[in-house]
C-alpha positions in Angstrom: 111.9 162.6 8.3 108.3 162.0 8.9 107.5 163.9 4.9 110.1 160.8 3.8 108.5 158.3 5.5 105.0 159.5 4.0 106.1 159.4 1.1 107.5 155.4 1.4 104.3 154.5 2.9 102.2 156.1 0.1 104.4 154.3 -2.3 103.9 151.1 -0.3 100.0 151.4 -0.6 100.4 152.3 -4.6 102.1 149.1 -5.0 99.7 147.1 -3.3 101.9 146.3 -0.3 99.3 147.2 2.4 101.2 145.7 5.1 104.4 147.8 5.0 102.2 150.7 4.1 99.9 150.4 7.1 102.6 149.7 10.0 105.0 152.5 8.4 101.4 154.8 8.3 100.4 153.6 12.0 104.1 154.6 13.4 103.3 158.1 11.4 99.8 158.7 13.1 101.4 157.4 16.8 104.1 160.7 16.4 101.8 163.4 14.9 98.1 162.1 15.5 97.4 165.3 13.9 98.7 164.2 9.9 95.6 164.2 7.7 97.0 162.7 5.0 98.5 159.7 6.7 94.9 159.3 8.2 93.8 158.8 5.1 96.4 156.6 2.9 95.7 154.2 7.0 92.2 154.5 6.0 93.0 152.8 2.5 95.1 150.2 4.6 93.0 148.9 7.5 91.3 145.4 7.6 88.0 146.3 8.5 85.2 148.8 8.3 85.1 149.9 12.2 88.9 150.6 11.2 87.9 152.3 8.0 85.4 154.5 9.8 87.3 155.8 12.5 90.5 156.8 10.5 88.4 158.5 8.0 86.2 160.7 11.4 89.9 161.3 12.1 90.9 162.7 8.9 87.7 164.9 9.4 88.2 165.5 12.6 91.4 167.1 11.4 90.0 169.0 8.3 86.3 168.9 8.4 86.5 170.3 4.9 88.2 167.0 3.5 86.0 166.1 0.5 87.5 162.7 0.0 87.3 161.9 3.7 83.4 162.6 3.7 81.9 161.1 0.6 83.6 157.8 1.9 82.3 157.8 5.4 79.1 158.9 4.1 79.1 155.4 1.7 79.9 154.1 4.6 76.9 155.1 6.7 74.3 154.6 3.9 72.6 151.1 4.1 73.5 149.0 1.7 71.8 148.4 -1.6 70.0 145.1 -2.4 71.2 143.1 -5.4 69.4 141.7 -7.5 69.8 137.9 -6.1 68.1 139.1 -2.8 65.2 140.7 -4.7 64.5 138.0 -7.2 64.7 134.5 -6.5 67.2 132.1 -8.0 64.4 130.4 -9.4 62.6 133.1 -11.4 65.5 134.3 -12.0 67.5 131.9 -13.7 65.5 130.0 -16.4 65.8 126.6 -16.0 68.1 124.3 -18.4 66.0 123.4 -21.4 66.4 119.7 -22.3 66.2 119.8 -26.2 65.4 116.5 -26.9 61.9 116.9 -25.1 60.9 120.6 -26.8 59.4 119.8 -29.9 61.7 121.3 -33.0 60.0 123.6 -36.0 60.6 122.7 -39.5 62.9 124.6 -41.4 61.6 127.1 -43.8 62.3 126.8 -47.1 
């Protein structure tokens, strides 16, 4: 039953219905806290990263050899990367507008 169920939540998640796929996923981890791979497809469901983190430790805590489970929580734990808007300021940044009627126009060649 539970395999079935898996398998509706998974399907729920692929089609982008997070909802059904996290409440039929949460009933799945409440009656065998032990499924890695519904630890995982909750992890892709959960609204925040504190959520995110702690089903992924318990996907790992399950399988420490889970691959998937710890390249995400270590992206997780690395700080994250300035962009380039908090490097550079707006104003260097972005040119400013050029009004053409004050720039001085070239001749054409002949």
């Amino acid at each position: 039953m539970t395999i079935d169920k898996l398998n509706v939540a998974i399907a729920a998640v692929r089609a982008g219905d997070k909802t059904s796929g996290q409440q039929l996923l949460s009933e799945i981890v409440k009656a065998e806290p032990s499924n890695e791979t519904a630890w995982l497809w909750l992890s892709a469901c959960v609204d925040n990263i504190e959520q995110l983190k702690y089903c992924l430790t318990k996907a790992l805590s399950i399988n420490p050899d889970n691959q998937n489970a710890r390249k995400a929580l270590t992206q997780l734990e690395q700080p994250p990367q300035p962009s380039m808007e908090d490097i550079v300021p707006r104003s260097i940044a972005k040119p400013p507008e050029s009004d053409e009627s004050k720039v001085p126009q070239e001749p054409a060649a002949p």
